[in-house]
mmCIF file of the C-alpha atoms, coordinates in Angstrom:
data_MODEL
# 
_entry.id   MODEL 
# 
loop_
_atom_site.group_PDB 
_atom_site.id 
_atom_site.type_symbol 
_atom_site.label_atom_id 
_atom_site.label_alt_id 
_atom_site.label_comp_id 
_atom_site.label_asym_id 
_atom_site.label_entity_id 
_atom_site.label_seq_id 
_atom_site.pdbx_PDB_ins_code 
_atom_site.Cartn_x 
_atom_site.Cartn_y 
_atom_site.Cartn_z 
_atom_site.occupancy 
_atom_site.B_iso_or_equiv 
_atom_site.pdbx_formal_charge 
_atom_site.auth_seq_id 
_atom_site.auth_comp_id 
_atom_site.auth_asym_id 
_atom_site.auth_atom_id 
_atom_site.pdbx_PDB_model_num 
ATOM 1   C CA . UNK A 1 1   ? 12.757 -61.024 -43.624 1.00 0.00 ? 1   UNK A CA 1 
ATOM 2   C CA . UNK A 1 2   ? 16.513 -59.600 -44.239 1.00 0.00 ? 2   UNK A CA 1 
ATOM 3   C CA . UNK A 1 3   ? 16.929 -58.027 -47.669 1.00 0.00 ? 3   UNK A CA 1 
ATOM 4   C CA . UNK A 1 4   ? 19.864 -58.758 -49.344 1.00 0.00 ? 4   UNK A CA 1 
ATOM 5   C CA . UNK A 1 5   ? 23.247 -57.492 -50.183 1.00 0.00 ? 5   UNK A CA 1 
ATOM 6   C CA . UNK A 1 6   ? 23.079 -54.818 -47.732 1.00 0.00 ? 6   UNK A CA 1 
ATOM 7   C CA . UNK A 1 7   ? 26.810 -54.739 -47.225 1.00 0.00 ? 7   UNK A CA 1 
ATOM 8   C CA . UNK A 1 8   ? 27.280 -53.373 -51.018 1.00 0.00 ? 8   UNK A CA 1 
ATOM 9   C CA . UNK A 1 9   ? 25.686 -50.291 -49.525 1.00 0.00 ? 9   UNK A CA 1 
ATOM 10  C CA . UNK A 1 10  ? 26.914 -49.848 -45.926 1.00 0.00 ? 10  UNK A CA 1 
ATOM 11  C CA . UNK A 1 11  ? 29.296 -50.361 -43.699 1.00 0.00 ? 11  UNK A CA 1 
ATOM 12  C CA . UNK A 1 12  ? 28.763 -54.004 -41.808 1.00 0.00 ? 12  UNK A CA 1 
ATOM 13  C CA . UNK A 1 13  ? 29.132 -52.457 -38.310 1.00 0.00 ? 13  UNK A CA 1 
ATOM 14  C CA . UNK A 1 14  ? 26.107 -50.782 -39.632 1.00 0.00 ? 14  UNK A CA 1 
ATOM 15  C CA . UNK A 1 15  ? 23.672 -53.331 -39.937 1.00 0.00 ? 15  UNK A CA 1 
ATOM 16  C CA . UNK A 1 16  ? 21.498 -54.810 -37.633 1.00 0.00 ? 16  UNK A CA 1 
ATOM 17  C CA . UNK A 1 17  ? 22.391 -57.991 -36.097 1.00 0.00 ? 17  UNK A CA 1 
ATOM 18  C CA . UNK A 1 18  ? 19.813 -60.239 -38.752 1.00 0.00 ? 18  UNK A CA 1 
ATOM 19  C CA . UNK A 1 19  ? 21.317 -58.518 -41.774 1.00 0.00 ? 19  UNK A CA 1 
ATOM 20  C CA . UNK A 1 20  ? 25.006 -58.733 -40.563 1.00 0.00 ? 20  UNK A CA 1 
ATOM 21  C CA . UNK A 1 21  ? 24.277 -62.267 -39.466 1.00 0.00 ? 21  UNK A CA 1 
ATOM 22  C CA . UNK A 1 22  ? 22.714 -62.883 -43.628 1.00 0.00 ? 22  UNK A CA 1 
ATOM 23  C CA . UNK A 1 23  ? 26.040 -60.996 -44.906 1.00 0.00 ? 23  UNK A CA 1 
ATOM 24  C CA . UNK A 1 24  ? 27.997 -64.091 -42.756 1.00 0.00 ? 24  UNK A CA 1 
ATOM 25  C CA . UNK A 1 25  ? 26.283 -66.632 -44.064 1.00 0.00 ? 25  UNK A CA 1 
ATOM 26  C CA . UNK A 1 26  ? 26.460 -65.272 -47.508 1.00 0.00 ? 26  UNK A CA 1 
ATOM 27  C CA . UNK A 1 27  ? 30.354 -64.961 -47.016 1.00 0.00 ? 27  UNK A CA 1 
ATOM 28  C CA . UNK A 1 28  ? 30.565 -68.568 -45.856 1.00 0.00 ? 28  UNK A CA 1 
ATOM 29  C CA . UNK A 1 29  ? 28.284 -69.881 -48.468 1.00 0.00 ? 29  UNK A CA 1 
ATOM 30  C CA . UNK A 1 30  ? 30.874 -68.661 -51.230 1.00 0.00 ? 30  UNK A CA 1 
ATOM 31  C CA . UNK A 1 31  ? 33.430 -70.310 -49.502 1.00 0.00 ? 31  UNK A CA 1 
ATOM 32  C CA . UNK A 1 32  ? 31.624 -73.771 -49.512 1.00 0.00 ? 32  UNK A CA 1 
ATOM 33  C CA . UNK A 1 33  ? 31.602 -73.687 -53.352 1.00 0.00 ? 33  UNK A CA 1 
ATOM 34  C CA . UNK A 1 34  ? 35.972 -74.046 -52.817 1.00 0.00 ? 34  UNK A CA 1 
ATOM 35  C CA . UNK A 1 35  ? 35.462 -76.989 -50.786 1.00 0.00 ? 35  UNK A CA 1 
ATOM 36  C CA . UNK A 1 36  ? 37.523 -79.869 -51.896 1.00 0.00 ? 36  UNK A CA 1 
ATOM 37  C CA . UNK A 1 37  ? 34.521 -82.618 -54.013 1.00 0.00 ? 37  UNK A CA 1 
ATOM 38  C CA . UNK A 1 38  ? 35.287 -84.960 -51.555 1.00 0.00 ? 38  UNK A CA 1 
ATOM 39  C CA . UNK A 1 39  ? 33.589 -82.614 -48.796 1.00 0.00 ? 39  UNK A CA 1 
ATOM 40  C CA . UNK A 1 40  ? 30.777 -81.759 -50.906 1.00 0.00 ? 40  UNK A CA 1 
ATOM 41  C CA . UNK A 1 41  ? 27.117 -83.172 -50.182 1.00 0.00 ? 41  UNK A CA 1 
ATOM 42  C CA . UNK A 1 42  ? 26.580 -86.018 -53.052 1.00 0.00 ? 42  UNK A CA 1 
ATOM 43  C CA . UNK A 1 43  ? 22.488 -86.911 -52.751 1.00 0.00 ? 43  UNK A CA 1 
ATOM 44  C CA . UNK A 1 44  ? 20.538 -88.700 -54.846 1.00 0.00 ? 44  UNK A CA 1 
ATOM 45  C CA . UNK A 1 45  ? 17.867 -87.521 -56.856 1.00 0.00 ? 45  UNK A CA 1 
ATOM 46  C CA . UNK A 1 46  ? 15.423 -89.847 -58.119 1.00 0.00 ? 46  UNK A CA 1 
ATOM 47  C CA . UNK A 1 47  ? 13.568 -90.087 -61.214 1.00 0.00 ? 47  UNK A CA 1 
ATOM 48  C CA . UNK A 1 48  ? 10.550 -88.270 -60.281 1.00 0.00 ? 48  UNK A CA 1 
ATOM 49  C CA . UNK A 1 49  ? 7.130  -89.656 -61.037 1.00 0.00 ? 49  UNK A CA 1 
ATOM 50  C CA . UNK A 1 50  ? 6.067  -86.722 -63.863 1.00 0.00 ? 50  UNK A CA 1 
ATOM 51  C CA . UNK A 1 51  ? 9.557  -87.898 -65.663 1.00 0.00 ? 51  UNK A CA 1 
ATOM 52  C CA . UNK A 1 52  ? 9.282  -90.398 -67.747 1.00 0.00 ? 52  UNK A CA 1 
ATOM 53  C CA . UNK A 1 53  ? 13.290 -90.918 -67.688 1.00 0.00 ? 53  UNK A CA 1 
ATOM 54  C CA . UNK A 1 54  ? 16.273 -89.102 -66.222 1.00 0.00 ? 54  UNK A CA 1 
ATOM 55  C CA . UNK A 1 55  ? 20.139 -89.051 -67.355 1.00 0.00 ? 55  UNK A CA 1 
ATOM 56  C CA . UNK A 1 56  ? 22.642 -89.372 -64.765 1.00 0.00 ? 56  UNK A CA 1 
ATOM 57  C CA . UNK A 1 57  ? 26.607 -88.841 -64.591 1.00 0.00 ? 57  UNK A CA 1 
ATOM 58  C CA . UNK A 1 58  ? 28.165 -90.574 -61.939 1.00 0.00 ? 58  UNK A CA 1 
ATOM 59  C CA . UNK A 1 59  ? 25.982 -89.109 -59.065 1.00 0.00 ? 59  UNK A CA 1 
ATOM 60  C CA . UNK A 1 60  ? 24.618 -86.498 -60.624 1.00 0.00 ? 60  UNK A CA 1 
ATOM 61  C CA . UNK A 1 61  ? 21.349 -85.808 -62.077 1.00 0.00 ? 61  UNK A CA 1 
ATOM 62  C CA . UNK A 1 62  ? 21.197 -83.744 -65.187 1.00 0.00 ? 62  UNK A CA 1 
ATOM 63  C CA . UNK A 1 63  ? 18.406 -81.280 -65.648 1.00 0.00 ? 63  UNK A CA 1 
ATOM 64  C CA . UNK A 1 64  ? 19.614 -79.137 -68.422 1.00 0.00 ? 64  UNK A CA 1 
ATOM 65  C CA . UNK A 1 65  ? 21.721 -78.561 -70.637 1.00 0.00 ? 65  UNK A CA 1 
ATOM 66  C CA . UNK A 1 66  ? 21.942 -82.957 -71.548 1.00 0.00 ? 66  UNK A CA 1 
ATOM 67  C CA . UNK A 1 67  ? 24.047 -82.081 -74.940 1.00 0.00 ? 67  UNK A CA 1 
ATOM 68  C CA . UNK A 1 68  ? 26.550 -79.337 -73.012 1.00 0.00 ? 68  UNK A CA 1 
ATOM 69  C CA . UNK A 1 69  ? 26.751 -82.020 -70.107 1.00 0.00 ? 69  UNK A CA 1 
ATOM 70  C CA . UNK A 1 70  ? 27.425 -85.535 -72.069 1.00 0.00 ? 70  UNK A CA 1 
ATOM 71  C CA . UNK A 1 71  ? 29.855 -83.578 -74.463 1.00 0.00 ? 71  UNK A CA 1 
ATOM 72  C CA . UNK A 1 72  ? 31.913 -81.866 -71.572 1.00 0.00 ? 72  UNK A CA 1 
ATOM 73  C CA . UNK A 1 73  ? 32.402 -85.607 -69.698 1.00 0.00 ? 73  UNK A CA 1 
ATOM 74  C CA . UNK A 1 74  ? 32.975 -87.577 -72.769 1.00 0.00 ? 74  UNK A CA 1 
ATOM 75  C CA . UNK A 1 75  ? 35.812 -85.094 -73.837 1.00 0.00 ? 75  UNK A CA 1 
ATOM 76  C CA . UNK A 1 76  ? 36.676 -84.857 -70.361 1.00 0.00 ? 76  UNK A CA 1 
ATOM 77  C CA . UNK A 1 77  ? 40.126 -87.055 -70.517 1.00 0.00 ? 77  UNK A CA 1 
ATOM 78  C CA . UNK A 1 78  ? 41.740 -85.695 -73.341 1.00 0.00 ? 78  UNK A CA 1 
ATOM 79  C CA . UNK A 1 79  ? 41.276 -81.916 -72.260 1.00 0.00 ? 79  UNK A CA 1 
ATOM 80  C CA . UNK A 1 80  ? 42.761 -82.403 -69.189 1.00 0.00 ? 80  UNK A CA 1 
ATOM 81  C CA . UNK A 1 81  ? 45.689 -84.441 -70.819 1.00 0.00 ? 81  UNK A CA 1 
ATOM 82  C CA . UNK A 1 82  ? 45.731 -81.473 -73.371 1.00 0.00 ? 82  UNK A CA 1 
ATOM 83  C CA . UNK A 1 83  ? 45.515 -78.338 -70.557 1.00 0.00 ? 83  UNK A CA 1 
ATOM 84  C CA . UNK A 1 84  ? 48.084 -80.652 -68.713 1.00 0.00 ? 84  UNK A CA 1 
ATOM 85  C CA . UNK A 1 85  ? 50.459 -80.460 -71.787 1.00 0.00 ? 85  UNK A CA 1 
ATOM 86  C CA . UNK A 1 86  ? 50.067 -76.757 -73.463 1.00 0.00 ? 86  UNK A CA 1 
ATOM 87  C CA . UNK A 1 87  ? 50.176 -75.228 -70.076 1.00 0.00 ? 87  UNK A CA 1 
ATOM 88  C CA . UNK A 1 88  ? 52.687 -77.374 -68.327 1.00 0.00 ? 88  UNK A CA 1 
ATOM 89  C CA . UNK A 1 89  ? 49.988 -77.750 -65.466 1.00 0.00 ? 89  UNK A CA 1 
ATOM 90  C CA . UNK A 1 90  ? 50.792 -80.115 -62.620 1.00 0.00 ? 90  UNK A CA 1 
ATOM 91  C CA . UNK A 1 91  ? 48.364 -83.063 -61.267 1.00 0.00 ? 91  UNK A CA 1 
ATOM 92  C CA . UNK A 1 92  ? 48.673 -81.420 -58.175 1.00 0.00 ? 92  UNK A CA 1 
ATOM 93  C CA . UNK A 1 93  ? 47.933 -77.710 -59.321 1.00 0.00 ? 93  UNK A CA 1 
ATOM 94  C CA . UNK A 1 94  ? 44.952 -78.871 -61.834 1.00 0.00 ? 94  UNK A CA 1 
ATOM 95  C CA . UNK A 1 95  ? 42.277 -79.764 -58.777 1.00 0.00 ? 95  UNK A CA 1 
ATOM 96  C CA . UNK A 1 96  ? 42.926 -76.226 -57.490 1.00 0.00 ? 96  UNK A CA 1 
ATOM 97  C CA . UNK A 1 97  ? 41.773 -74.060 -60.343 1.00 0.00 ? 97  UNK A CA 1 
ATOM 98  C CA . UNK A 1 98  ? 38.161 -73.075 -60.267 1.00 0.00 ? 98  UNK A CA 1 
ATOM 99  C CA . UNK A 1 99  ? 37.052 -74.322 -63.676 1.00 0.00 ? 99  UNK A CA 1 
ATOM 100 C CA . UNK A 1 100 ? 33.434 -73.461 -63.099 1.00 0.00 ? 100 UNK A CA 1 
ATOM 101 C CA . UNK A 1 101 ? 34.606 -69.978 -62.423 1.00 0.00 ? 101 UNK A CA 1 
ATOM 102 C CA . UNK A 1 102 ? 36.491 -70.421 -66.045 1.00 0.00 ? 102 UNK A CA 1 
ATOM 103 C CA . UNK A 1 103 ? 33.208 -71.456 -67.617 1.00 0.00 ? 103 UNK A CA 1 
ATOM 104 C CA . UNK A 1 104 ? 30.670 -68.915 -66.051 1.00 0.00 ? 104 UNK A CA 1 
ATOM 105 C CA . UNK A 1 105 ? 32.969 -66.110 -66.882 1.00 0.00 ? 105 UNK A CA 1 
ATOM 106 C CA . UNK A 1 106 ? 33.474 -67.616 -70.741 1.00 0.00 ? 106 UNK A CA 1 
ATOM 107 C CA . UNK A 1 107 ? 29.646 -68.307 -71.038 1.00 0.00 ? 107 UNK A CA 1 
ATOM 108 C CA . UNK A 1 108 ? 29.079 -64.265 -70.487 1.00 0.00 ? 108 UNK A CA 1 
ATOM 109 C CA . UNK A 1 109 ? 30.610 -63.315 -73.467 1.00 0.00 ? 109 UNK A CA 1 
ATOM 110 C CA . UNK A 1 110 ? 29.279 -63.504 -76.942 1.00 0.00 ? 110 UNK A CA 1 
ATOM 111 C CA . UNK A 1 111 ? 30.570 -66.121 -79.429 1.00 0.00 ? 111 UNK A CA 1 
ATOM 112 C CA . UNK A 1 112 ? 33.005 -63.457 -80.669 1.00 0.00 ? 112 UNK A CA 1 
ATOM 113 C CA . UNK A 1 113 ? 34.576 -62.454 -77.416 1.00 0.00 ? 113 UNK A CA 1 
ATOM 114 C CA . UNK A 1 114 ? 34.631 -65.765 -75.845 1.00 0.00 ? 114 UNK A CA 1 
ATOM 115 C CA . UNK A 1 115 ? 36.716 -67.113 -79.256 1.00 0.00 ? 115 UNK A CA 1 
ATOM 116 C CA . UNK A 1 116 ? 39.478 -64.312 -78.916 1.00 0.00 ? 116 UNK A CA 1 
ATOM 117 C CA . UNK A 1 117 ? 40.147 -65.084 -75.279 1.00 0.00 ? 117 UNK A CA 1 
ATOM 118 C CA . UNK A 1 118 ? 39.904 -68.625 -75.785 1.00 0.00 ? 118 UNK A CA 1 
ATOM 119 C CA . UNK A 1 119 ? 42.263 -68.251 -77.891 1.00 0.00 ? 119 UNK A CA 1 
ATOM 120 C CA . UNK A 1 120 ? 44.084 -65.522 -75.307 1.00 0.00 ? 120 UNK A CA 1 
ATOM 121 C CA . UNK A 1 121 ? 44.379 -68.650 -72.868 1.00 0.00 ? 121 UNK A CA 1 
ATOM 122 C CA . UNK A 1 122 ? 46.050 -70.941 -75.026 1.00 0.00 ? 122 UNK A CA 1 
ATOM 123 C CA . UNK A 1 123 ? 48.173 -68.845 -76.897 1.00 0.00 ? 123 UNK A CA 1 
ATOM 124 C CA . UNK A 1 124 ? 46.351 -69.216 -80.197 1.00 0.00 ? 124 UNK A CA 1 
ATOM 125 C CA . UNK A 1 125 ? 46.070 -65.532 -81.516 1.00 0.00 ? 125 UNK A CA 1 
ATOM 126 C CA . UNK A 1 126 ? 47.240 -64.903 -85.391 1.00 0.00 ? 126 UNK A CA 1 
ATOM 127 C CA . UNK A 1 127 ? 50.649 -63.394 -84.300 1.00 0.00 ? 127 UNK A CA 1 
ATOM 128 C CA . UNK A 1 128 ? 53.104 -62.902 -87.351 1.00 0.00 ? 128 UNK A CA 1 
ATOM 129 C CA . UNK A 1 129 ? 55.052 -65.678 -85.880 1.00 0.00 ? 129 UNK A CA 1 
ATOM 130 C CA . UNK A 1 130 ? 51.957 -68.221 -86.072 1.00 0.00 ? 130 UNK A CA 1 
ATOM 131 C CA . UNK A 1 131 ? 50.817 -67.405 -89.244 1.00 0.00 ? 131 UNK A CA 1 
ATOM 132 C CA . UNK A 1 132 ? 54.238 -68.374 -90.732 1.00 0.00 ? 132 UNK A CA 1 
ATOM 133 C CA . UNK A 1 133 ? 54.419 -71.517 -89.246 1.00 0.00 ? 133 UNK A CA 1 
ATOM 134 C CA . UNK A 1 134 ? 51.395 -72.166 -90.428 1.00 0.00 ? 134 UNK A CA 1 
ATOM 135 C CA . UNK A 1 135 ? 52.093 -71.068 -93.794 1.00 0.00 ? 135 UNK A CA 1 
ATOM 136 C CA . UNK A 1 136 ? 49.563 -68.120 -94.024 1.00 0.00 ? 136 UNK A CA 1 
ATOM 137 C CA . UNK A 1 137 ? 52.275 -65.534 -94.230 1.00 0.00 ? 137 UNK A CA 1 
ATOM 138 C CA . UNK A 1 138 ? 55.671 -65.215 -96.595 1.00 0.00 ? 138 UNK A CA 1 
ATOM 139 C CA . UNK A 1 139 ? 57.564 -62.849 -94.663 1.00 0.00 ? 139 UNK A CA 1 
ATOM 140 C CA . UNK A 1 140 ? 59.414 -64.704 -91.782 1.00 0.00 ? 140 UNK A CA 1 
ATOM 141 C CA . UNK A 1 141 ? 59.304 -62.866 -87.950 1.00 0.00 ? 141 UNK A CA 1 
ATOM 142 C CA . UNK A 1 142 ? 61.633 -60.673 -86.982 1.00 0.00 ? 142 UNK A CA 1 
# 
Protein backbone atom coordinates (compact mmCIF):
# COMPACT_ATOMS: atom_id res chain seq x y z
CA UNK A 1 0.00 0.00 0.00
CA UNK A 2 1.40 3.62 -1.21
CA UNK A 3 -0.64 6.50 0.18
CA UNK A 4 -1.34 9.08 -2.01
CA UNK A 5 -0.33 12.49 -3.08
CA UNK A 6 2.81 12.35 -1.27
CA UNK A 7 4.55 14.70 -3.64
CA UNK A 8 2.14 17.72 -2.39
CA UNK A 9 4.17 17.30 0.77
CA UNK A 10 7.78 16.43 -0.15
CA UNK A 11 10.24 16.64 -2.35
CA UNK A 12 10.06 13.50 -5.04
CA UNK A 13 13.77 12.63 -4.56
CA UNK A 14 12.35 12.05 -1.19
CA UNK A 15 10.15 9.30 -1.55
CA UNK A 16 10.69 5.84 -1.60
CA UNK A 17 10.90 4.10 -4.80
CA UNK A 18 6.83 2.65 -4.52
CA UNK A 19 5.57 6.15 -3.76
CA UNK A 20 7.76 7.95 -6.43
CA UNK A 21 6.89 5.15 -8.80
CA UNK A 22 2.62 6.00 -7.73
CA UNK A 23 3.52 9.90 -8.23
CA UNK A 24 4.64 8.61 -12.11
CA UNK A 25 1.87 6.90 -12.79
CA UNK A 26 -0.36 9.53 -11.40
CA UNK A 27 1.53 12.11 -13.70
CA UNK A 28 1.01 9.90 -16.74
CA UNK A 29 -2.52 9.08 -15.94
CA UNK A 30 -3.40 12.95 -16.29
CA UNK A 31 -1.80 12.99 -19.39
CA UNK A 32 -3.92 10.08 -20.88
CA UNK A 33 -7.09 12.16 -20.29
CA UNK A 34 -5.30 14.73 -23.41
CA UNK A 35 -5.06 11.87 -25.60
CA UNK A 36 -6.52 12.50 -28.95
CA UNK A 37 -10.50 10.23 -28.86
CA UNK A 38 -9.20 8.32 -31.46
CA UNK A 39 -6.47 6.79 -28.96
CA UNK A 40 -8.83 6.39 -26.25
CA UNK A 41 -10.10 2.78 -25.10
CA UNK A 42 -13.90 2.58 -26.55
CA UNK A 43 -15.45 -0.85 -24.67
CA UNK A 44 -18.64 -1.94 -24.52
CA UNK A 45 -20.72 -2.15 -21.66
CA UNK A 46 -23.62 -4.28 -21.72
CA UNK A 47 -26.94 -4.02 -20.31
CA UNK A 48 -26.42 -5.74 -17.14
CA UNK A 49 -28.82 -8.37 -15.93
CA UNK A 50 -30.28 -6.18 -12.64
CA UNK A 51 -31.09 -3.36 -15.51
CA UNK A 52 -34.00 -3.64 -16.96
CA UNK A 53 -32.79 -1.15 -19.91
CA UNK A 54 -29.76 1.01 -20.61
CA UNK A 55 -29.35 4.32 -22.87
CA UNK A 56 -26.47 4.51 -25.05
CA UNK A 57 -24.73 7.42 -27.18
CA UNK A 58 -22.73 6.24 -29.84
CA UNK A 59 -20.46 3.89 -27.72
CA UNK A 60 -21.10 5.04 -24.66
CA UNK A 61 -23.13 3.89 -21.87
CA UNK A 62 -24.89 6.45 -19.78
CA UNK A 63 -25.17 5.95 -16.08
CA UNK A 64 -26.14 9.31 -14.84
CA UNK A 65 -27.01 12.23 -15.44
CA UNK A 66 -29.59 10.76 -18.81
CA UNK A 67 -31.32 14.45 -19.02
CA UNK A 68 -27.66 16.48 -18.78
CA UNK A 69 -26.33 13.77 -21.33
CA UNK A 70 -29.25 13.59 -24.18
CA UNK A 71 -29.57 17.50 -23.91
CA UNK A 72 -25.71 18.20 -24.29
CA UNK A 73 -25.60 15.73 -27.70
CA UNK A 74 -28.81 16.83 -29.16
CA UNK A 75 -27.65 20.56 -28.92
CA UNK A 76 -24.35 19.41 -29.75
CA UNK A 77 -24.25 20.82 -33.59
CA UNK A 78 -25.46 24.11 -33.20
CA UNK A 79 -23.08 25.03 -30.17
CA UNK A 80 -20.22 24.18 -31.90
CA UNK A 81 -21.45 26.10 -35.09
CA UNK A 82 -22.28 28.93 -32.51
CA UNK A 83 -18.66 28.78 -30.36
CA UNK A 84 -17.24 28.46 -34.00
CA UNK A 85 -18.90 31.84 -34.95
CA UNK A 86 -18.83 34.26 -31.65
CA UNK A 87 -15.31 33.25 -31.01
CA UNK A 88 -13.91 33.02 -34.47
CA UNK A 89 -12.62 29.44 -33.43
CA UNK A 90 -10.99 27.33 -36.12
CA UNK A 91 -11.97 23.50 -37.00
CA UNK A 92 -8.58 22.85 -36.36
CA UNK A 93 -8.19 24.74 -32.91
CA UNK A 94 -11.81 23.46 -31.57
CA UNK A 95 -10.57 19.54 -30.97
CA UNK A 96 -7.74 21.00 -28.85
CA UNK A 97 -9.58 22.78 -26.09
CA UNK A 98 -10.34 20.71 -23.06
CA UNK A 99 -14.10 21.17 -22.85
CA UNK A 100 -14.49 18.77 -19.98
CA UNK A 101 -12.02 20.90 -18.16
CA UNK A 102 -14.58 23.93 -19.21
CA UNK A 103 -17.47 22.00 -17.71
CA UNK A 104 -15.94 20.63 -14.37
CA UNK A 105 -14.63 24.02 -13.58
CA UNK A 106 -18.32 25.71 -14.54
CA UNK A 107 -20.19 22.89 -12.60
CA UNK A 108 -18.17 24.15 -9.23
CA UNK A 109 -19.72 27.26 -9.08
CA UNK A 110 -23.16 28.11 -7.92
CA UNK A 111 -25.92 29.08 -10.40
CA UNK A 112 -24.96 32.71 -9.74
CA UNK A 113 -21.27 32.54 -10.41
CA UNK A 114 -21.38 30.14 -13.18
CA UNK A 115 -24.09 32.76 -15.07
CA UNK A 116 -21.64 35.85 -14.73
CA UNK A 117 -18.71 33.99 -16.23
CA UNK A 118 -20.75 32.38 -18.71
CA UNK A 119 -21.53 35.33 -19.64
CA UNK A 120 -17.57 36.52 -19.05
CA UNK A 121 -16.79 33.91 -21.95
CA UNK A 122 -19.00 35.12 -24.47
CA UNK A 123 -18.92 38.60 -23.97
CA UNK A 124 -22.46 38.93 -22.65
CA UNK A 125 -22.07 41.22 -19.49
CA UNK A 126 -24.62 44.41 -19.24
CA UNK A 127 -21.89 46.91 -20.39
CA UNK A 128 -23.37 50.49 -21.17
CA UNK A 129 -22.68 49.71 -24.71
CA UNK A 130 -25.00 46.44 -24.66
CA UNK A 131 -27.68 47.75 -22.90
CA UNK A 132 -28.17 50.45 -25.60
CA UNK A 133 -28.22 48.26 -28.31
CA UNK A 134 -30.53 46.49 -26.73
CA UNK A 135 -32.62 49.30 -25.89
CA UNK A 136 -32.41 49.10 -22.01
CA UNK A 137 -30.53 52.33 -21.73
CA UNK A 138 -31.19 56.11 -23.32
CA UNK A 139 -27.91 57.52 -22.98
CA UNK A 140 -25.67 56.37 -25.95
CA UNK A 141 -21.72 55.12 -24.99
CA UNK A 142 -19.17 57.27 -24.92
Amino acid sequence: WVQGHQDSKQEPTALTRQAALNVRMDEETHKAYDLPPQWHTLTFVPVLSAEVCAVYLGTDKITSNIHMSLSERWHEKEAKEYLLKRHQITTEIFPTIHWRSLGFALKKLNAHRRATAVKTIHRHLPSNEKLFKQGRVVLSPL
